[in-house]
TITI-531934 format. One record per residue (C-alpha): y, z, x; residue in one letter. Coordinates in steps of 0.5 Angstrom, whole numbers, plus 500, padded with zeros to 3 digits. Layout:
N
(r (Y, Z, X), a),
...
***
This chain:
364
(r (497, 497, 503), x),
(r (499, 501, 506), x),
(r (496, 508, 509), x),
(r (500, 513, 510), x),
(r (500, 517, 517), x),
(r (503, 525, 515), x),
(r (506, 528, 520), x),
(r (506, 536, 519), x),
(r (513, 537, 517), x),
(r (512, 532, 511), x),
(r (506, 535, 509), x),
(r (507, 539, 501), x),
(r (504, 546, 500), x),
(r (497, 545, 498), x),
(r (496, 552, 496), x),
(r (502, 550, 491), x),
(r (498, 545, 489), x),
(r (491, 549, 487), x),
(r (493, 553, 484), x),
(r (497, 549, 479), x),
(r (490, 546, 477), x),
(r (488, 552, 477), x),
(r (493, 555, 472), x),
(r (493, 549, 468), x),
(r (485, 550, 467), x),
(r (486, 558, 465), x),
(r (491, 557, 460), x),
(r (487, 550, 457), x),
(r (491, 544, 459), x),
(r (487, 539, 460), x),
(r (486, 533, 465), x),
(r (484, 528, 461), x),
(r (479, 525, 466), x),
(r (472, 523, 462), x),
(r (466, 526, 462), x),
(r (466, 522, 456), x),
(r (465, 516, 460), x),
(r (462, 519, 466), x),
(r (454, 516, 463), x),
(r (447, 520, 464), x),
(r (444, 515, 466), x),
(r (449, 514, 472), x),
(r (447, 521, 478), x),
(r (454, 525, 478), x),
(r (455, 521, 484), x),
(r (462, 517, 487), x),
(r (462, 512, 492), x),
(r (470, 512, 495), x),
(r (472, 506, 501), x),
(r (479, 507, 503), x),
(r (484, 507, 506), x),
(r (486, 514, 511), x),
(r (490, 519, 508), x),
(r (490, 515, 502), x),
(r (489, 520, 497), x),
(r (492, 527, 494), x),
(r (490, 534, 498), x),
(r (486, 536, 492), x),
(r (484, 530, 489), x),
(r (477, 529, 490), x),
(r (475, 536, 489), x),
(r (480, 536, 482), x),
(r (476, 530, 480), x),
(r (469, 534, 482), x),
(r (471, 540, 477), x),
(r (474, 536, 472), x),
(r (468, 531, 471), x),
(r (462, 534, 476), x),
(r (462, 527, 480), x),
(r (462, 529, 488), x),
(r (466, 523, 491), x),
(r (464, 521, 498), x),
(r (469, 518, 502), x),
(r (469, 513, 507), x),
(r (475, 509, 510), x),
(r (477, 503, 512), x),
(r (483, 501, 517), x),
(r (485, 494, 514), x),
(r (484, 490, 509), x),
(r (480, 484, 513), x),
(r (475, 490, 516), x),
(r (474, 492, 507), x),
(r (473, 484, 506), x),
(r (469, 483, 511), x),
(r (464, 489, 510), x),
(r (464, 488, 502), x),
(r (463, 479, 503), x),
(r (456, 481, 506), x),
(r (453, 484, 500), x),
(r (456, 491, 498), x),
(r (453, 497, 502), x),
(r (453, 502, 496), x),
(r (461, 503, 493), x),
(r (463, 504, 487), x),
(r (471, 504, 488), x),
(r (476, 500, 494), x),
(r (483, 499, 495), x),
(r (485, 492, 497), x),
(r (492, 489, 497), x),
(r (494, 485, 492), x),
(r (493, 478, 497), x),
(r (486, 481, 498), x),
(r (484, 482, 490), x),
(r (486, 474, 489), x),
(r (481, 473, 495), x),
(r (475, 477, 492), x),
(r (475, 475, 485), x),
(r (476, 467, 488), x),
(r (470, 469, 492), x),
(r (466, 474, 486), x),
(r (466, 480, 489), x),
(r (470, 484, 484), x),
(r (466, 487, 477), x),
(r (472, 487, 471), x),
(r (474, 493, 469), x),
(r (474, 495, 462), x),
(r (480, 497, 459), x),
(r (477, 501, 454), x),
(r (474, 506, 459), x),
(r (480, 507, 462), x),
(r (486, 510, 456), x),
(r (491, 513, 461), x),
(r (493, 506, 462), x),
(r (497, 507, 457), x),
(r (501, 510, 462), x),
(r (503, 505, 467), x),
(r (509, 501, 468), x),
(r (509, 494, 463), x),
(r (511, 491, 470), x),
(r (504, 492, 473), x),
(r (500, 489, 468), x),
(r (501, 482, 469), x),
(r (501, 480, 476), x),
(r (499, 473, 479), x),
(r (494, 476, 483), x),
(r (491, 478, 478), x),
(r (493, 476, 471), x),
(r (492, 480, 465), x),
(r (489, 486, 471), x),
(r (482, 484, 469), x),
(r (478, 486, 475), x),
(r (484, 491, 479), x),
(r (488, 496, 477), x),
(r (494, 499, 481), x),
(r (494, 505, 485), x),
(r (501, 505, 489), x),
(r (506, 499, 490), x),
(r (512, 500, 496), x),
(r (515, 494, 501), x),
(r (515, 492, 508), x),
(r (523, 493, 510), x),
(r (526, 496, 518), x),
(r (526, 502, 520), x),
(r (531, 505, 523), x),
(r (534, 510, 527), x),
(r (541, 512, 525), x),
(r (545, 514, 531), x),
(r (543, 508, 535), x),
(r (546, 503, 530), x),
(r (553, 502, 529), x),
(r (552, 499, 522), x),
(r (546, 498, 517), x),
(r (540, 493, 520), x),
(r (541, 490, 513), x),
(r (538, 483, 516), x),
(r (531, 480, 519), x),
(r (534, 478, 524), x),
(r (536, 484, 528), x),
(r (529, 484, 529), x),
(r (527, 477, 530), x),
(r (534, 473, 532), x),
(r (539, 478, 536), x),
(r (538, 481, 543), x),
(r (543, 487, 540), x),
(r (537, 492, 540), x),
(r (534, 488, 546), x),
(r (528, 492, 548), x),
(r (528, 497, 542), x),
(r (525, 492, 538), x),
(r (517, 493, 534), x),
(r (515, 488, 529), x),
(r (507, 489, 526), x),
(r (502, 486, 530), x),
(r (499, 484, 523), x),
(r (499, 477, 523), x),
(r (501, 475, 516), x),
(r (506, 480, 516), x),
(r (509, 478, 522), x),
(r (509, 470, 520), x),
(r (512, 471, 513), x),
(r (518, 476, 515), x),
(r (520, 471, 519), x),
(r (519, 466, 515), x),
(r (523, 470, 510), x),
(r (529, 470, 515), x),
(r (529, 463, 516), x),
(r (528, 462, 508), x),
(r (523, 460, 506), x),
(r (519, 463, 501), x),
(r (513, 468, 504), x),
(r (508, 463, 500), x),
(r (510, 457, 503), x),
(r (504, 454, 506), x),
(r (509, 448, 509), x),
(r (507, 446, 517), x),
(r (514, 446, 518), x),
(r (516, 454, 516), x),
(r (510, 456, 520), x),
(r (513, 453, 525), x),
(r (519, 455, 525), x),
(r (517, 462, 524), x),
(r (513, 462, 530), x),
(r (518, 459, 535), x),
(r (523, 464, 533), x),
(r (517, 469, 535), x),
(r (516, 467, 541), x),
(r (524, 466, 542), x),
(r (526, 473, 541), x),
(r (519, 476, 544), x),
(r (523, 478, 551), x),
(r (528, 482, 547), x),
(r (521, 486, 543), x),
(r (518, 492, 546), x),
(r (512, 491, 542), x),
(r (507, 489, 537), x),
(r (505, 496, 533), x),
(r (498, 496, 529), x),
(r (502, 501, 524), x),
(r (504, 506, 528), x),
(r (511, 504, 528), x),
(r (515, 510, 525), x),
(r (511, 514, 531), x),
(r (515, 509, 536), x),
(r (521, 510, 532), x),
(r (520, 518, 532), x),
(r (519, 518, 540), x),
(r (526, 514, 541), x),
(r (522, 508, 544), x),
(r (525, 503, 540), x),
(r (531, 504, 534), x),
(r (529, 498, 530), x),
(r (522, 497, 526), x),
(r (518, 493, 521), x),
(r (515, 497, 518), x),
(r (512, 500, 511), x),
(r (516, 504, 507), x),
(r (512, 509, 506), x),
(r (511, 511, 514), x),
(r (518, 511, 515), x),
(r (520, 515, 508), x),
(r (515, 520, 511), x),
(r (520, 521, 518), x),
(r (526, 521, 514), x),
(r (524, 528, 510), x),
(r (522, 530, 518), x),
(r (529, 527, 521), x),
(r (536, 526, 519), x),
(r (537, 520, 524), x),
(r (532, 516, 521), x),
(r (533, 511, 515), x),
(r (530, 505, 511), x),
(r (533, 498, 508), x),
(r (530, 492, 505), x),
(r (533, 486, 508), x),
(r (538, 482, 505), x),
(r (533, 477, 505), x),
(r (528, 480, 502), x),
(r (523, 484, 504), x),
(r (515, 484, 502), x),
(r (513, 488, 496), x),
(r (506, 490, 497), x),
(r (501, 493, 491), x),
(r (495, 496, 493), x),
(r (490, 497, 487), x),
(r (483, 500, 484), x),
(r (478, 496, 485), x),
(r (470, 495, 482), x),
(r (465, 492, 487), x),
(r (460, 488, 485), x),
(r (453, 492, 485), x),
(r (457, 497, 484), x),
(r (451, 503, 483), x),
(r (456, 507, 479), x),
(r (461, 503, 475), x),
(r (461, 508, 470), x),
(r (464, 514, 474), x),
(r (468, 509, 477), x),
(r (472, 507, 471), x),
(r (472, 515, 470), x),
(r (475, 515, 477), x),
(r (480, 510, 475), x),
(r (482, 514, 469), x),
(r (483, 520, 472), x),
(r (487, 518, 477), x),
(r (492, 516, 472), x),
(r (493, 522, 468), x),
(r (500, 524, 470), x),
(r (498, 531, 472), x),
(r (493, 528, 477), x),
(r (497, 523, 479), x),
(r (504, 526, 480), x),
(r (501, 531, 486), x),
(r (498, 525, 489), x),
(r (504, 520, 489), x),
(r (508, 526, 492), x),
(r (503, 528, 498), x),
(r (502, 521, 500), x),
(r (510, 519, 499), x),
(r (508, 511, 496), x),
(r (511, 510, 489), x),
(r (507, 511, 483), x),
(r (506, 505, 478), x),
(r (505, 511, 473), x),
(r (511, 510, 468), x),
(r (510, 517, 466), x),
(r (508, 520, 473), x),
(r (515, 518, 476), x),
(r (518, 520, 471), x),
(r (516, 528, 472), x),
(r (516, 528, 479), x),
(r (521, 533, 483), x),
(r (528, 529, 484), x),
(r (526, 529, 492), x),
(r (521, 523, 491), x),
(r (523, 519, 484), x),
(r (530, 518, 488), x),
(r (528, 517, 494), x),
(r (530, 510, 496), x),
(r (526, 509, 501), x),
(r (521, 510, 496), x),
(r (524, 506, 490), x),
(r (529, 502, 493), x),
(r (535, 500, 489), x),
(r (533, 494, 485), x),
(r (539, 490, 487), x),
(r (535, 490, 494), x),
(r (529, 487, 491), x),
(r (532, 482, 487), x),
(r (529, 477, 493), x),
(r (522, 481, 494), x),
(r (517, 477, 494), x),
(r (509, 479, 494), x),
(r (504, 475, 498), x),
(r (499, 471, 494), x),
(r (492, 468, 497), x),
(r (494, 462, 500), x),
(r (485, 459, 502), x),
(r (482, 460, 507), x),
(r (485, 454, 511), x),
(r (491, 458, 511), x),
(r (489, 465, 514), x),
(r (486, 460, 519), x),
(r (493, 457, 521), x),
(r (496, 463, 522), x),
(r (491, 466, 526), x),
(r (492, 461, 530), x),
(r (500, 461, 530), x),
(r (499, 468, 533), x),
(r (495, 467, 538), x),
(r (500, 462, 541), x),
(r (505, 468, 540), x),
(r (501, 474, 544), x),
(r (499, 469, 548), x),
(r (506, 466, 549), x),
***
């Protein structure tokens, strides 16, 4: 995933947020959170690791009036520092926030309690789509939280015609010098596999290869290799085109005009971050109350709105103001998805032969 970094000028009114929660208490709307799972036996206590500025303005206060459980918050800045953190044994979280790559490598390593489904009913209010995927089939040990994709960033003045292709990143010296690509390695290797054809989960030595040389081929043209600050580079005017998630970029276009966000033709990378269960977890029960809450539309449409990814939550896309809902750097066309793919935990031998392909990049 994907966290979000706001920049003033897209942030929601929060007072108008207060006191909808507020109005909603005094004239008896209830948040269909779960005290009634919440269990005496557990202290009224919330162990959160996230990622930053992933979470609504008033969330974790709503969660707290509405259930009595206080949630401490820590953070994480990517998926490789929660995995190395939790493999050592789990210092005491009750909730994370992996990526869907990252949830298949937790259950092969036991690191996730199952979730009890029954323990969470607003459930019922996600889009069928999400309940089945590959790396998590039947969502036995993760549900989602938010889903966006990995497309370009660009910079509309600067630009004769759409960038609807990877390649004007990674094979085409138009936009020499105004070029960033992320840092993250198996982000970086995958779009360019995607670009050359093959899929995002081809393990072949022969389109990592591929990849890689085309990498270091474009590297004079690049201006750098962003640790997901992308759509800051884009708003300083230093590069027009970037790699970058969807949501950081659909944050500059509600403060920019100029700023605009395709998934390429060849297909983009469809990500999902989700909520998850350590082992150990010292509050399991507060834990599938959190989850709960979280899917209540009237809790979840604030919190999509305000951290700008797109909601798996049927019911709280569909009431949320016009201005998120359709957004299309938020809910990109479907035609634009047909050739998405999500990434898959491939093993550990994998992860280690892109490592090492990106060292010979950065080093090239």
């Amino acid at each position: 995933m994907r966290k979000s970094k706001r920049g003033m000028g897209g942030l929601l009114d929060a007072l108008s947020r207060r006191q909808f929660v507020q109005g909603a208490a005094a004239v008896g709307i209830s948040v269909t959170a779960m005290p009634s799972f919440a269990s005496a036996d557990e202290e009224a206590k919330l162990n959160l690791y996230n990622w930053d500025t992933y979470i609504g303005e008033t969330t974790l206060e709503d969660f707290k009036a509405a259930t009595g459980i206080e949630v401490k918050m820590d953070l994480f800045a990517d998926n490789d520092e929660l995995f190395a953190k939790l493999r050592a044994g789990n210092p005491g979280y009750d909730i994370i926030v992996p990526s869907n790559d990252y949830v298949a490598r937790m259950i092969a390593a036991d690191m996730l309690e199952e979730i009890d489904h029954s323990k969470v009913p607003n459930i019922k209010n996600l889009y069928p789509r999400f309940m089945n995927p590959a790396f998590d089939p039947e969502r036995k040990f993760s549900l989602p939280y938010m889903w966006g994709t990995i497309g370009i960033g660009y910079r509309k003045s600067k630009v004769k015609e759409v960038p609807n292709s990877w390649g004007a990143l990674y094979d085409s010296d138009v936009y020499s010098g105004k070029i960033a690509l992320m840092s993250e390695c198996s982000t970086l290797l995958q779009m360019g596999m995607k670009y050359l054809g093959y899929s995002v989960n081809d393990t072949s030595d022969e389109a990592l290869e591929a990849a890689t040389a085309l990498i270091i081929k474009q590297k004079p043209h690049i201006k750098s290799f962003h640790d997901d600050n992308g759509q800051d580079l884009l708003a300083s005017g230093e590069v027009d085109v970037v790699m970058e998630w969807n949501g950081d970029i659909a944050q500059l276009m509600s403060e920019d005009d100029d700023i605009g966000y395709v998934v390429p033709k060849e297909g983009g990378l469809i990500w999902e971050d989700t909520l998850a269960i350590p082992k150990d977890a010292p509050h399991p029960e507060n834990a599938h109350a959190f989850i709960n809450f979280i899917h209540d539309p009237k809790v979840n449409v604030p919190l999509a709105e305000f951290i700008e990814y797109a909601t798996p939550n049927k019911v709280a896309a569909e009431t949320a103001d016009e201005a998120y809902r359709t957004n299309p750097a938020i809910f990109p066309p479907e035609a634009d998805l047909a050739n998405a793919e999500a990434a898959n935990y491939l093993g550990e031998e994998d992860i280690a032969k892109k490592d090492e392909a990106c060292t010979r990049i950065f080093a090239a």
